[in-house]
DSSP file (Angstrom, degrees, kcal/mol; ACC not computed):
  #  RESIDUE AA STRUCTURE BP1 BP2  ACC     N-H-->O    O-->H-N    N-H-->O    O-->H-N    TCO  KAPPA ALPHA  PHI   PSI    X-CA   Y-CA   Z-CA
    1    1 A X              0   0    0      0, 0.0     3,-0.1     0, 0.0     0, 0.0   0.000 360.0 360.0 360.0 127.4  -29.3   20.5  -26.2
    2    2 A X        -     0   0    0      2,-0.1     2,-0.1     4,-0.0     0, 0.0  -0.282 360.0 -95.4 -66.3 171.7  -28.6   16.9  -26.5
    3    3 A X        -     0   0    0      1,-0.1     4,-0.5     4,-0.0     5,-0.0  -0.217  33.7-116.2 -67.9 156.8  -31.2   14.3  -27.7
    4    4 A X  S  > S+     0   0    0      1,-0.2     4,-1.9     2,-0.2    -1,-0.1   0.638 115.5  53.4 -88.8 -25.2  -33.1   12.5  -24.9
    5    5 A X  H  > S+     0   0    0      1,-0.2     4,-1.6     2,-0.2    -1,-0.2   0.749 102.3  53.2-103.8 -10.3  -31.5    9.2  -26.0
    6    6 A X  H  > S+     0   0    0      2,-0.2     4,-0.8     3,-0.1    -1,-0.2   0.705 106.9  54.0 -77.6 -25.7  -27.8   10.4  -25.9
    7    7 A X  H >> S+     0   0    0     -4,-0.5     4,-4.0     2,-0.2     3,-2.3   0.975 106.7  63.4 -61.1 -62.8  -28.5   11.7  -21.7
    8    8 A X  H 3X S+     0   0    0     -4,-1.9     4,-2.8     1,-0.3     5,-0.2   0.789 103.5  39.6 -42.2 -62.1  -29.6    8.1  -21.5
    9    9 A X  H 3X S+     0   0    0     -4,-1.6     4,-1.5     2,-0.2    -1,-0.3   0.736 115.9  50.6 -52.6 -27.5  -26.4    6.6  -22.3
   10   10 A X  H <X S+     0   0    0     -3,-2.3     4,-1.9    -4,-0.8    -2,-0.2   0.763 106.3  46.6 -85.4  -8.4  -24.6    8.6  -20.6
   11   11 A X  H  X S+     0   0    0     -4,-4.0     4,-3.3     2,-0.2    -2,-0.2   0.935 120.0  47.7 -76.6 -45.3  -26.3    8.5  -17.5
   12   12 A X  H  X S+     0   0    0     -4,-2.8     4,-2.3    -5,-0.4     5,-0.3   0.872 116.1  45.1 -67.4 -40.7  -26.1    4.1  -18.3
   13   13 A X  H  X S+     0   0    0     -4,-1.5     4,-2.9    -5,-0.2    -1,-0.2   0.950 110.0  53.5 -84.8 -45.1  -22.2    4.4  -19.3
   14   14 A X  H  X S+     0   0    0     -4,-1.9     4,-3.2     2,-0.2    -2,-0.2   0.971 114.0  47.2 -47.1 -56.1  -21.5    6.9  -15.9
   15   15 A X  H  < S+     0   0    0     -4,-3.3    -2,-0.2     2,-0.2    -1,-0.2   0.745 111.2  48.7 -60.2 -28.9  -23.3    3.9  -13.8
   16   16 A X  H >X S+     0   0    0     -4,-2.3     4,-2.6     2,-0.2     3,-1.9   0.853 110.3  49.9 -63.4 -54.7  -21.4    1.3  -15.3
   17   17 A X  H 3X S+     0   0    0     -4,-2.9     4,-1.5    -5,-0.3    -2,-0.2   0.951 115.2  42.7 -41.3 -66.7  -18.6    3.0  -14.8
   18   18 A X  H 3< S+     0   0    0     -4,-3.2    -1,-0.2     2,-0.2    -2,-0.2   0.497 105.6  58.8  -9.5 -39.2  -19.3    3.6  -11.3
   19   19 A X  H X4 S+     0   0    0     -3,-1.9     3,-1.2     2,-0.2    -1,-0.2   0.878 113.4  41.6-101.4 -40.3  -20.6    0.3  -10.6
   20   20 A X  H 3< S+     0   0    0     -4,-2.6    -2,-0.2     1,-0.3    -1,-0.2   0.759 111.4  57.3 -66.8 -21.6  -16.7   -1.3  -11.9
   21   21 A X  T 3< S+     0   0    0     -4,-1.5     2,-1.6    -5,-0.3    -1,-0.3   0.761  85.3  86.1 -76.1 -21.5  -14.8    1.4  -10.1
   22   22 A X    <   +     0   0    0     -3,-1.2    -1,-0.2    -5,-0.2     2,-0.1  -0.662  58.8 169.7-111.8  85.1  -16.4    0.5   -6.7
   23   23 A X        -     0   0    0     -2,-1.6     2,-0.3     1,-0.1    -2,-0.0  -0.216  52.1 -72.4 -65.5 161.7  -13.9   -2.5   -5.1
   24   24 A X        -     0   0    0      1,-0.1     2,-0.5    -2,-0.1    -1,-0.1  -0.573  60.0 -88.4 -84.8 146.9  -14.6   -3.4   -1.8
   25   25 A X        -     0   0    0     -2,-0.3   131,-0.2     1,-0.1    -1,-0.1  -0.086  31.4-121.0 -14.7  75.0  -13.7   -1.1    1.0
   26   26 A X        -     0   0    0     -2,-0.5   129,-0.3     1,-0.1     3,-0.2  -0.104  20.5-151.0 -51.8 153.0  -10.3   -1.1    2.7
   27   27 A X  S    S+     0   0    0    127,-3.3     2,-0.5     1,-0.3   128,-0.2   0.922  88.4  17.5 -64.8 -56.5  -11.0   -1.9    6.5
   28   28 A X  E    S+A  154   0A   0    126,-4.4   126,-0.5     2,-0.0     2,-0.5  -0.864  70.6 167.2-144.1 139.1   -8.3   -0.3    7.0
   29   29 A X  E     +A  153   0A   0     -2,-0.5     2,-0.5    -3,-0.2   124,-0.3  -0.936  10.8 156.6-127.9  94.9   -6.2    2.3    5.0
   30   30 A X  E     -A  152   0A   0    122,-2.1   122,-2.1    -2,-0.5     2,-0.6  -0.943  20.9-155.8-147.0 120.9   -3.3    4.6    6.4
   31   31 A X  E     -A  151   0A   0     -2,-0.5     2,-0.3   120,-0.3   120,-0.3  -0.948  14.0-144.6-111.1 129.4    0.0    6.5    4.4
   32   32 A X  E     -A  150   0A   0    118,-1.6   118,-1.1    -2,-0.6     2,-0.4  -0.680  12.3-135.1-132.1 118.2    2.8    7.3    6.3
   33   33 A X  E     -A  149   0A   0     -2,-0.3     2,-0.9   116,-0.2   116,-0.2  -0.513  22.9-157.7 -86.9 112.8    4.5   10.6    4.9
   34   34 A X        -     0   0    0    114,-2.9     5,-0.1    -2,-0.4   115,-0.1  -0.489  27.6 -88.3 -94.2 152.6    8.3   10.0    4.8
   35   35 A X    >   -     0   0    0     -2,-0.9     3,-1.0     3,-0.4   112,-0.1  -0.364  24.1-133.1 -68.8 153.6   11.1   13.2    4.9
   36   36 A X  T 3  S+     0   0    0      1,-0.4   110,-0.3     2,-0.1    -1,-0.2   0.566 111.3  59.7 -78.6  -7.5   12.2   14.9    1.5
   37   37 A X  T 3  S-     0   0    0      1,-0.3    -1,-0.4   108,-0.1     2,-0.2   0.691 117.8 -89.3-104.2  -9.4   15.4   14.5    2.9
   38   38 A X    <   -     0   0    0     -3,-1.0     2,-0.8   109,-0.1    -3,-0.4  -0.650  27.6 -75.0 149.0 155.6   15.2   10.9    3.2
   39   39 A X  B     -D  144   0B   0    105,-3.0   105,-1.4    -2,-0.2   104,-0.1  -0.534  42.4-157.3-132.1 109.9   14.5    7.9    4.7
   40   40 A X    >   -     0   0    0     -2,-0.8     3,-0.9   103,-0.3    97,-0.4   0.428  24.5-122.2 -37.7 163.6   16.7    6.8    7.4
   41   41 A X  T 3  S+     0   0    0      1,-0.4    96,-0.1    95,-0.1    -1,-0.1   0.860 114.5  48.0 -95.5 -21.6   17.5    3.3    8.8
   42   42 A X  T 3  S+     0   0    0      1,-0.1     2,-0.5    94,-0.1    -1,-0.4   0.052  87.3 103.8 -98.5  39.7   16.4    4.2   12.4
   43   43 A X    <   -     0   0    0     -3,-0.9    94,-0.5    92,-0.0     2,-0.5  -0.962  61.2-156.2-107.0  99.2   12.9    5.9   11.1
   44   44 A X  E     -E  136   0C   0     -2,-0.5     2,-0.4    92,-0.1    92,-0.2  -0.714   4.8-151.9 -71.4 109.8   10.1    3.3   11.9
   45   45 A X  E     -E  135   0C   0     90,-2.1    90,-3.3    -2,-0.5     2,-0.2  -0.695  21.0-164.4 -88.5 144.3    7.3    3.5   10.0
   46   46 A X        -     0   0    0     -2,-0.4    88,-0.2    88,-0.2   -14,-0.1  -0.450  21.8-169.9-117.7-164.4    4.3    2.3   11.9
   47   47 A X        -     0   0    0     -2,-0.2    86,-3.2    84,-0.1     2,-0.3  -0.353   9.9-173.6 172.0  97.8    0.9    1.2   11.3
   48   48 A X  E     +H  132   0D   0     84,-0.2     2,-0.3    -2,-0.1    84,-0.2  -0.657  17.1 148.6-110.3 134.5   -1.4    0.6   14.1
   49   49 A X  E     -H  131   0D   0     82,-1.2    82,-2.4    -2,-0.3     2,-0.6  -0.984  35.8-114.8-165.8 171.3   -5.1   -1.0   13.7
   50   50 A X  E     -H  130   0D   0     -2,-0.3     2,-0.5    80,-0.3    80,-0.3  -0.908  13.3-145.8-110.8 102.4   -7.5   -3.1   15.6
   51   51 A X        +     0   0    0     78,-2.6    78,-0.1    -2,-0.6    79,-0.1  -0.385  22.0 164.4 -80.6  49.0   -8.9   -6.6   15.1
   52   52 A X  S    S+     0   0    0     -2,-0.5     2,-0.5     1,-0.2    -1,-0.1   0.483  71.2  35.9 -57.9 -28.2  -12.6   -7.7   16.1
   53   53 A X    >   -     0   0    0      1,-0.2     3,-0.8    74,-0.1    -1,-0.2  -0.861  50.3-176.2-144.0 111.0  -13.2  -10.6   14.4
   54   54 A X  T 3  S+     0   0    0     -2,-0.5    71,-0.2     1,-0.3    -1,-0.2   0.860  81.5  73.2-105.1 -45.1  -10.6  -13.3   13.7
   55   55 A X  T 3  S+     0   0    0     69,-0.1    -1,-0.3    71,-0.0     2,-0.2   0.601  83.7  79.8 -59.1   8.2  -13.1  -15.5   11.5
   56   56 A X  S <  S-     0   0    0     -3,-0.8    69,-0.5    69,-0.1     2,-0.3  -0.630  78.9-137.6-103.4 162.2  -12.9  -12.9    8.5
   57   57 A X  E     -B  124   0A   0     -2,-0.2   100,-0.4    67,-0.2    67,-0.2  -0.995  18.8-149.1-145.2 128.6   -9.5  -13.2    6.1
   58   58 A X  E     -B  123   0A   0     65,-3.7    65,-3.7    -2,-0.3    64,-1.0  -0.230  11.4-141.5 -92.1 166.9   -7.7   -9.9    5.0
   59   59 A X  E     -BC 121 155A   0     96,-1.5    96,-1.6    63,-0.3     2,-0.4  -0.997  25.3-159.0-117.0 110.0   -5.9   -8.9    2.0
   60   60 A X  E     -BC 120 154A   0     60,-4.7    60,-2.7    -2,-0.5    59,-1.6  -0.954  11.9-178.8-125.1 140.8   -3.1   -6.9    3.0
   61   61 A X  E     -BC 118 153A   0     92,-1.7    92,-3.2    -2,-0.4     2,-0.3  -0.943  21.6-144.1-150.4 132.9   -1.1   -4.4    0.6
   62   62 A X  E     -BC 117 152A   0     55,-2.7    55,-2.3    -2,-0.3     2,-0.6  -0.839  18.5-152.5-105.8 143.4    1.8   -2.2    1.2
   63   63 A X  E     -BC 116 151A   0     88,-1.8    88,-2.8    -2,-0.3     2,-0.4  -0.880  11.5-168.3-112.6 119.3    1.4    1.1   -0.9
   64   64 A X  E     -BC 115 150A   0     51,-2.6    51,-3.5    -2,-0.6     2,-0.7  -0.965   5.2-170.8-139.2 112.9    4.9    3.2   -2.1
   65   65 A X  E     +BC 114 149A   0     84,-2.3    83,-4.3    -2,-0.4    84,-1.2  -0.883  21.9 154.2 -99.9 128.5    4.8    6.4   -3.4
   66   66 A X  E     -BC 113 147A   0     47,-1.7    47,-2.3    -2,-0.7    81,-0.2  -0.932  39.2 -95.6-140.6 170.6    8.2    7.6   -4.8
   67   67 A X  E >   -B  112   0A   0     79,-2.6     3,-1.1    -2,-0.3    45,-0.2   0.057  32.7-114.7 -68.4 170.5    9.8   10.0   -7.4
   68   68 A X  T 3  S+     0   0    0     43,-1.6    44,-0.1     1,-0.2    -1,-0.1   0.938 120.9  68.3 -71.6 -35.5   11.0    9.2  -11.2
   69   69 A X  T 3   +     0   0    0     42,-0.2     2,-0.2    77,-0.0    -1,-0.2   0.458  65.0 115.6 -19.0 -36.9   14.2   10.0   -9.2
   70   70 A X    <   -     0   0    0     -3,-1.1    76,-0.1    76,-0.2    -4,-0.0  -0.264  59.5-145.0 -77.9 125.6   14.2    7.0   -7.0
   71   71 A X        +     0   0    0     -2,-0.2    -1,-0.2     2,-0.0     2,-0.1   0.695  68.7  66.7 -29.7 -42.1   17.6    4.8   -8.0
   72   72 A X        -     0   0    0      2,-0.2     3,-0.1     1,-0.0    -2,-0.0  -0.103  66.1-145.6-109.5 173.7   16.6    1.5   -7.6
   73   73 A X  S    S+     0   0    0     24,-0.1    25,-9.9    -2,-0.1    24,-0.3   0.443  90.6  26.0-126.5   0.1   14.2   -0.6   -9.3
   74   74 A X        -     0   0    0     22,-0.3     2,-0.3    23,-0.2    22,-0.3  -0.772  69.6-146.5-133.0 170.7   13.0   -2.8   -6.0
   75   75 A X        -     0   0    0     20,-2.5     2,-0.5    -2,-0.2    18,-0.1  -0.925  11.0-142.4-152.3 127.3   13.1   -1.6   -2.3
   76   76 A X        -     0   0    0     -2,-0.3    62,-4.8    18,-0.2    63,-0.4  -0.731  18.3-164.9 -82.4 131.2   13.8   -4.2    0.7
   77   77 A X  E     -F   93   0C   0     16,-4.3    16,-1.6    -2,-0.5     2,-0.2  -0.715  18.8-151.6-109.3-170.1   11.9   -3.5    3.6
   78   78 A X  E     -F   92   0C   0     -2,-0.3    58,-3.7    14,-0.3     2,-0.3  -0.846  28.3-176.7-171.1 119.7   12.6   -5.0    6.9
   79   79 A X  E     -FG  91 135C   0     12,-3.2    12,-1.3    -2,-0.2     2,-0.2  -0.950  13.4-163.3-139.1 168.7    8.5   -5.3    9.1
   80   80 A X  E     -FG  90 134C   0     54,-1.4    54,-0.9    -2,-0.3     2,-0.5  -0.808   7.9-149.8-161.6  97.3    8.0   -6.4   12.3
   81   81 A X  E     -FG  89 133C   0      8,-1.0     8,-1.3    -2,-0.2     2,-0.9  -0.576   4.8-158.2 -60.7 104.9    4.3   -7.4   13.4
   82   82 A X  E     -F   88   0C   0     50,-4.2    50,-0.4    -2,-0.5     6,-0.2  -0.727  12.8-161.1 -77.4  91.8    3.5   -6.8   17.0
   83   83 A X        -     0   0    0      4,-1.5    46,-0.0    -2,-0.9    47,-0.0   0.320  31.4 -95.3 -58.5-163.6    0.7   -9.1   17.7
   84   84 A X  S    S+     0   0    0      1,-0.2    -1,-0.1    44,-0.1    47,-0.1   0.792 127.6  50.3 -72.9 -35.6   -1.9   -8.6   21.1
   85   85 A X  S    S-     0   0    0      1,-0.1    -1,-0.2     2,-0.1     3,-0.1   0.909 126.3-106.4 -76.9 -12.1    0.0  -10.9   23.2
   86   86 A X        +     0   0    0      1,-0.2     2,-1.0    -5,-0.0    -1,-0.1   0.519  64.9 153.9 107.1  -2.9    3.4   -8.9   22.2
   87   87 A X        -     0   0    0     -5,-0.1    -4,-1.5     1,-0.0     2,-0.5  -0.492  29.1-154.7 -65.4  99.8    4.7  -11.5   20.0
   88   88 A X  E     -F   82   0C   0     -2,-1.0     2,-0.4    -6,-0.2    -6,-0.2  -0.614  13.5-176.3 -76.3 136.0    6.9  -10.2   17.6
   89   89 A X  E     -F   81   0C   0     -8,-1.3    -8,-1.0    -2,-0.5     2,-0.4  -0.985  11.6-149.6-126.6 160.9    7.6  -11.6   14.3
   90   90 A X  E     +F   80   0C   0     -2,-0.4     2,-0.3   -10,-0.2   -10,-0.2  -0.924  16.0 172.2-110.7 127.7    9.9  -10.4   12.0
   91   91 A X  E     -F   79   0C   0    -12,-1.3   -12,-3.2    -2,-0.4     2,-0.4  -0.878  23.3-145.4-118.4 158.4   10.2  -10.4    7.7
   92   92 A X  E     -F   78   0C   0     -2,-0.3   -14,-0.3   -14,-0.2     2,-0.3  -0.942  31.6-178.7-115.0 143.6   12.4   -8.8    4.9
   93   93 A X  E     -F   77   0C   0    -16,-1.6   -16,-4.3    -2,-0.4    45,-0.2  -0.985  15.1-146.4-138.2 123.8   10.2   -8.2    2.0
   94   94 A X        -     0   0    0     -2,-0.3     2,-0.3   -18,-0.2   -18,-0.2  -0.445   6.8-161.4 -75.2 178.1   11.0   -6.7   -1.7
   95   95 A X        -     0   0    0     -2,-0.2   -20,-2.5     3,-0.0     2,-0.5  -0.859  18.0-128.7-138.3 132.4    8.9   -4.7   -3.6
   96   96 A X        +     0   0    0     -2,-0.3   -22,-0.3   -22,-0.3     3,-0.1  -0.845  26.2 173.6 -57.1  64.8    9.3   -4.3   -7.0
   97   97 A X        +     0   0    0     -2,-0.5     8,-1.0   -24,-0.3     2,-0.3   0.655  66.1  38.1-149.3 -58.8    9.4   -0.8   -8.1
   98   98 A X  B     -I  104   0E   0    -25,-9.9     6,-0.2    -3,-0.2    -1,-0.2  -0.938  63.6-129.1-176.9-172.4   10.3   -1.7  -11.6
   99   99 A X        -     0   0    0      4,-2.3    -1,-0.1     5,-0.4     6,-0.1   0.379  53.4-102.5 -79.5-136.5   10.0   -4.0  -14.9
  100  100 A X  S    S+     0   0    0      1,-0.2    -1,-0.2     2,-0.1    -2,-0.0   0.171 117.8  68.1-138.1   1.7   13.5   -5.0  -16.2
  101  101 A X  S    S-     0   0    0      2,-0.1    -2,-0.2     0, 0.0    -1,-0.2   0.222 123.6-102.3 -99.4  -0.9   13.5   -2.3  -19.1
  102  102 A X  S    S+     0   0    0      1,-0.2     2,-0.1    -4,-0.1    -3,-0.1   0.749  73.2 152.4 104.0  10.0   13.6    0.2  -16.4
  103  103 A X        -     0   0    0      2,-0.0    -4,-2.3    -5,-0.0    -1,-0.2  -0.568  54.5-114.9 -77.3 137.6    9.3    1.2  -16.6
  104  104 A X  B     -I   98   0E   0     -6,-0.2    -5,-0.4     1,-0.2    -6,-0.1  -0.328  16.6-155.3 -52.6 170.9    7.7    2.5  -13.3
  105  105 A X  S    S+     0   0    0     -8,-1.0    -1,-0.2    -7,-0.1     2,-0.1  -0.300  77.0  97.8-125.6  27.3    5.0   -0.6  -12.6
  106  106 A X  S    S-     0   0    0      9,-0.2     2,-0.3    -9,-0.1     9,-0.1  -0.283  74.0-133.9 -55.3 177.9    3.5    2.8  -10.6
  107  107 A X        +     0   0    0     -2,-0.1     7,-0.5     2,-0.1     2,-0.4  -0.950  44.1 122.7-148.4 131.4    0.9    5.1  -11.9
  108  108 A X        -     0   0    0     -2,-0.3     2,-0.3     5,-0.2     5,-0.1  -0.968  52.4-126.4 174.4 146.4    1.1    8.2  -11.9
  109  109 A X  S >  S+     0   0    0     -2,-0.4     3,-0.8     0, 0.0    -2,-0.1  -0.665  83.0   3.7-129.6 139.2    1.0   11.5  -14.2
  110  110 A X  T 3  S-     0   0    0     -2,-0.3    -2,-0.1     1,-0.2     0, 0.0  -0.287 124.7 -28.0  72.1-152.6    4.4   14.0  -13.7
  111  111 A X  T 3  S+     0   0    0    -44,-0.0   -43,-1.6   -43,-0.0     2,-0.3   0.392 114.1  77.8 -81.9 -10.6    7.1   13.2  -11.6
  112  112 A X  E <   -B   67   0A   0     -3,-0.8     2,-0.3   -45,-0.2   -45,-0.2  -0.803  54.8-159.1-110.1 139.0    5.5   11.0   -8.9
  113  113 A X  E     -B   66   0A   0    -47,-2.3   -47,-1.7    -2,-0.3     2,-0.4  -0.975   4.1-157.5-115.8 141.3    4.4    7.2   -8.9
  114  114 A X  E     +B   65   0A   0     -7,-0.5     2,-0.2    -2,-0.3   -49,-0.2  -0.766  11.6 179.6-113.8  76.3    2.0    5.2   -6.8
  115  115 A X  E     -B   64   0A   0    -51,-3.5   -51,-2.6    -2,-0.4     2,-0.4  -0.530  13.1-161.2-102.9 174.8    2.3    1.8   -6.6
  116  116 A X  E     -B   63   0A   0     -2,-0.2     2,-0.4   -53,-0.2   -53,-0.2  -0.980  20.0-179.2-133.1 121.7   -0.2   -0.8   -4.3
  117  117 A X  E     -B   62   0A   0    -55,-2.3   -55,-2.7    -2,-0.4     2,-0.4  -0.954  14.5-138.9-108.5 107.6    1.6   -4.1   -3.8
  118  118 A X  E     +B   61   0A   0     -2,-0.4   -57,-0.3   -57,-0.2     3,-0.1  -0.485  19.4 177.8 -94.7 162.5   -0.1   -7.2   -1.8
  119  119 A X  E     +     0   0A   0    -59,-1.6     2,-0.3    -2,-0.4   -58,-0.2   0.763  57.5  15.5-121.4 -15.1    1.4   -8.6   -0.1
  120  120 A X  E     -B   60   0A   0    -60,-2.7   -60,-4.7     3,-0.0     2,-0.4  -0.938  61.8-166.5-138.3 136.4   -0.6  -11.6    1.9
  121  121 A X  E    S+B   59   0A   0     -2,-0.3   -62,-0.2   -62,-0.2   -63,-0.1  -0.917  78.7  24.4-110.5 152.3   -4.2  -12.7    0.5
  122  122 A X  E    S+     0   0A   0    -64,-1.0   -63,-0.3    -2,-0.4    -1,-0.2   0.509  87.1 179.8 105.5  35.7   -6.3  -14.6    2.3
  123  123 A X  E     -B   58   0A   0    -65,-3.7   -65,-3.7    -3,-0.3     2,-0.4  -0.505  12.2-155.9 -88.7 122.9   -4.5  -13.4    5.9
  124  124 A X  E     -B   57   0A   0    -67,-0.2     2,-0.4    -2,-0.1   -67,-0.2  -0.900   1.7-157.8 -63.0 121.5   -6.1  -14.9    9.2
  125  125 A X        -     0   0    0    -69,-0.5   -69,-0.1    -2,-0.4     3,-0.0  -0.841   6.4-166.0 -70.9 147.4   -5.6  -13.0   12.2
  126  126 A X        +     0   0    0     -2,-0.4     2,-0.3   -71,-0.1    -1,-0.1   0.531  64.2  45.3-111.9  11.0   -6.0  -15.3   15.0
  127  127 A X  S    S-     0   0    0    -74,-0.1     2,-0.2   -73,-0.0   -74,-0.1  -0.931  73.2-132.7-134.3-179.6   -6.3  -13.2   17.7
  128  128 A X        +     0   0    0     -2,-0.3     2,-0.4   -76,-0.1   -76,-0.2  -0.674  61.1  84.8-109.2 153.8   -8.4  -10.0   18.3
  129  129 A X  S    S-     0   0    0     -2,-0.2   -78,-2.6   -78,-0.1     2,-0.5  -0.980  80.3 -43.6 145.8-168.3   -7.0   -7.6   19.5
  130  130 A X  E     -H   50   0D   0     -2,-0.4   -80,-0.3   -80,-0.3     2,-0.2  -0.969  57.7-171.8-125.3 124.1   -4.6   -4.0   18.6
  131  131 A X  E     -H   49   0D   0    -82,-2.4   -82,-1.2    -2,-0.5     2,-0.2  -0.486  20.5-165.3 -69.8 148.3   -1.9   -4.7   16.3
  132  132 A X  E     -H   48   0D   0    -50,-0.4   -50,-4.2   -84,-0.2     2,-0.4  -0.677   5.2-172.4-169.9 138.1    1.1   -3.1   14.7
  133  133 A X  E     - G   0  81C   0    -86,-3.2     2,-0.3    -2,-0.2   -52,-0.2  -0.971  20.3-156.4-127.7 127.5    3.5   -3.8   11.6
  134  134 A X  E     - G   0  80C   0    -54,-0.9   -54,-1.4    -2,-0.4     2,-0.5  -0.803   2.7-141.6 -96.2 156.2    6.1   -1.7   11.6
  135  135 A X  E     -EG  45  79C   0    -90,-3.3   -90,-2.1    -2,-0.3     2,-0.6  -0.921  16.9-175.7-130.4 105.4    8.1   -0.8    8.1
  136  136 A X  E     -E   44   0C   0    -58,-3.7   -58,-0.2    -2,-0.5   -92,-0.1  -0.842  30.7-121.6 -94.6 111.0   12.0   -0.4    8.0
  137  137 A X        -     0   0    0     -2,-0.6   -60,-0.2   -94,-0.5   -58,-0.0  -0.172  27.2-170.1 -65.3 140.9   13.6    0.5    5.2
  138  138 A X        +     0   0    0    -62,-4.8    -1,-0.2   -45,-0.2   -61,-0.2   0.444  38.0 119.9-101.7  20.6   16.2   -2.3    4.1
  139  139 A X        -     0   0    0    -63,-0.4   -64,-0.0     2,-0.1     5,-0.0   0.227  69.2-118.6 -79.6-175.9   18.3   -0.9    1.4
  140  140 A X  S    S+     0   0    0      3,-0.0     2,-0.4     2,-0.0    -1,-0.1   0.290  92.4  83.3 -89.8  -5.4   22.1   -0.3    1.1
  141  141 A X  S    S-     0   0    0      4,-0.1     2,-0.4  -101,-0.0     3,-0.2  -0.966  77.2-137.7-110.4 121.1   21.7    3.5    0.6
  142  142 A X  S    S+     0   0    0      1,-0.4  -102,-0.1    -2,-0.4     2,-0.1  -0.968  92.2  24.2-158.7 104.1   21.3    5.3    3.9
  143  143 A X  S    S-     0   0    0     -2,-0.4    -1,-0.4  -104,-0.1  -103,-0.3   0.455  95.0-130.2-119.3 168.7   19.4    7.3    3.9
  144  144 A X  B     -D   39   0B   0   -105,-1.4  -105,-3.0    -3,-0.2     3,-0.3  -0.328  26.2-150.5 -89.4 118.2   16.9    6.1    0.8
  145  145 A X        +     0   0    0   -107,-0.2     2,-0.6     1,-0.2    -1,-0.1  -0.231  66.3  21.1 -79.0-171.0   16.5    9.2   -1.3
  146  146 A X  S    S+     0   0    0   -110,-0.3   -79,-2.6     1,-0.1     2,-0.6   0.212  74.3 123.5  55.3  -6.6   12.9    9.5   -3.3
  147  147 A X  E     - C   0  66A   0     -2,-0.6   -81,-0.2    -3,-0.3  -109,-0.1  -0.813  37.1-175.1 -94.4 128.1   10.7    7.5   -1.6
  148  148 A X  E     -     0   0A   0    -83,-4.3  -114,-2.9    -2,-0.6     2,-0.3   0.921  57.4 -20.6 -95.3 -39.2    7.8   10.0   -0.7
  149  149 A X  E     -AC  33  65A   0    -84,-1.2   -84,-2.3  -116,-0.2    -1,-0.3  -0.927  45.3-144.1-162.0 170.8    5.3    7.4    1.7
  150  150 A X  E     -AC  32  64A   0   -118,-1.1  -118,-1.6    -2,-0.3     2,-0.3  -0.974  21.8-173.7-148.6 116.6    4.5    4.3    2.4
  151  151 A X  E     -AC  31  63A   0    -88,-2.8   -88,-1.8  -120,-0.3     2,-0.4  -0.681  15.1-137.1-122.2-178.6    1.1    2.9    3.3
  152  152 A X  E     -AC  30  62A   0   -122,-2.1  -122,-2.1    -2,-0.3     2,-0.3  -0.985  12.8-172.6-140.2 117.7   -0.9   -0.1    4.4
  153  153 A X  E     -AC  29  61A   0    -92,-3.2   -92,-1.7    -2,-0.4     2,-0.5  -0.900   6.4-177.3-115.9 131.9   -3.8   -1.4    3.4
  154  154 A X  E     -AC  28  60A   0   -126,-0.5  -126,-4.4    -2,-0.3  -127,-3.3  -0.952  13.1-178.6-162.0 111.4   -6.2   -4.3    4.8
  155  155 A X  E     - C   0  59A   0    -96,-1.6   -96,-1.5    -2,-0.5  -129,-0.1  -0.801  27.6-107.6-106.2 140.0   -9.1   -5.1    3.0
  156  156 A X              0   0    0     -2,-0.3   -98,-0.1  -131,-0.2    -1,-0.1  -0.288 360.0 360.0 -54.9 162.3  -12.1   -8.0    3.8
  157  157 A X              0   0    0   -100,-0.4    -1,-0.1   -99,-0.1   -99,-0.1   0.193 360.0 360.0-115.3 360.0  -12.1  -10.9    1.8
């Protein structure tokens, strides 16, 4: 049986722990499962979410899980944000996959990696209203082996 004063610290070191682990909430959080066989240029990934209150400013982060496998050491996507009125706009975005000695900047244990990129801080919406950022892969390889999902993440500030 431990000592009364050794619980105490652990109980103090668990809560601390705890208290650093605990980030704020994403509003909203969704990963998009992609085929083992690939991902194709016409396969839209989507990501559909809801706005109530345009005076708050997001953090939004795109999320890529892929194999040790994956070729590349970036991946272009290709999004296109539908706003409420139906206003599209369109960006090509990298991501960076990994450093420039060839290390995952994922994390991840085995054969798989997980990396969280943001990708706009401080994001006004400015209107309320139902959303949707669709995710194209842009790459030269068709279709993009090793990339397992792709998610989206949209945090308060």
């Amino acid at each position: 049986m431990m000592p009364l004063r050794n619980n105490r610290l652990i109980l103090l070191l668990m809560s601390l722990w705890f208290l650093l682990s605990c980030g704020p909430k994403p509003t909203y959080e969704k990963m998009q499962k992609i085929s083992s066989a690939g991902w194709n240029y016409d396969e839209v990934i989507r990501f559909n979410f809801e706005i109530k209150d345009t005076t708050v400013l997001y953090d939004l982060s795109f999320s890529v899980r892929h194999t040790n496998d994956y070729p590349f050491s970036n991946l272009w996507l290709k999004t296109i944000t539908i706003i409420p009125d139906e206003t599209k706009k369109e960006a090509r975005l990298e991501l960076i996959l990994a450093e420039a000695d060839g290390q995952w900047r994922g994390k991840g244990m085995g054969h798989t990696k997980s990396l969280l990129t943001p990708i706009q801080e401080k994001f006004h919406f400015a209107k309320t209203g139902k959303y949707e950022i669709q995710v194209i892969q842009n790459m030269r390889t068709n279709p993009l082996p090793s990339i397992q999902s792709i998610g989206l993440m949209l945090t308060k500030r």
